[in-house]
N, C-alpha and C positions, 0 to 999 in steps of 0.2 A: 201368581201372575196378576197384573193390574187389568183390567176390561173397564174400556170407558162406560159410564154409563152403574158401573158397580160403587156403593161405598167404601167397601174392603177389599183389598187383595183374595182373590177367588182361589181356593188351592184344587189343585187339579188331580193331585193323586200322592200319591208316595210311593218312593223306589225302595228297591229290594235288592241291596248287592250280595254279590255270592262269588266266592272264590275260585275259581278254575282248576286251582292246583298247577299250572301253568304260567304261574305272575302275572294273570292276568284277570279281570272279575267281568262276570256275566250279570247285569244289570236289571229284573224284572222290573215293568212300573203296573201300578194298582191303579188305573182311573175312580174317583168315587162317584156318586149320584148328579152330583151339586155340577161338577166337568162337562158330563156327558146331558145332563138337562138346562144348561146354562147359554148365555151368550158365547161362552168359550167356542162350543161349534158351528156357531155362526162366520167367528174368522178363517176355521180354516184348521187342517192339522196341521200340529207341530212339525208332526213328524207322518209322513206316508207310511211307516211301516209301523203306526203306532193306532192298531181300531177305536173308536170311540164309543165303546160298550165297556161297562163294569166289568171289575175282575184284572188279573193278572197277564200280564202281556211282556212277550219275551221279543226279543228283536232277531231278525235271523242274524245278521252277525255279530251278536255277544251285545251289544251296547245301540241304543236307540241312537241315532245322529245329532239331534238336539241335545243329548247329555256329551257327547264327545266332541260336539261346536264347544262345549264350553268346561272343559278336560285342558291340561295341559299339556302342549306339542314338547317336541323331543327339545326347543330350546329351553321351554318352562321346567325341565325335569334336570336341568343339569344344576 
């Protein structure tokens, strides 16, 4: 993610897909240090169902909304 004010592109975490067994993948994201002590919490969450402490975060329904804004819809898929 770019943050004004930063030199570099600030990374925020890393995802963790996992397969449902149901064709469908349930998504963890890892915030690291650098996320959660950064200007990044200044703007604001991404995502409301996404805390801003270190460690592994699961979304209640299968997939944070931020990663499914930008997933392919049912036209992208055909």
């Amino acid at each position: 993610m770019d943050i004004g004010g930063h030199q570099k592109p600030l990374q925020l975490g890393t995802a963790f897909p996992t397969p449902t067994g149901r064709g469908s993948v349930r998504i963890a994201v890892e915030l690291g240090a650098a996320a959660v002590t950064s200007a990044a919490k200044v703007l604001g969450t991404i995502d409301p169902d996404l805390p801003w402490h270190e460690g592994q975060h699961y979304a209640p329904a299968g997939v944070f909304g931020f990663l499914r804004d930008s997933s392919p819809d049912r036209w992208g898929r055909r």
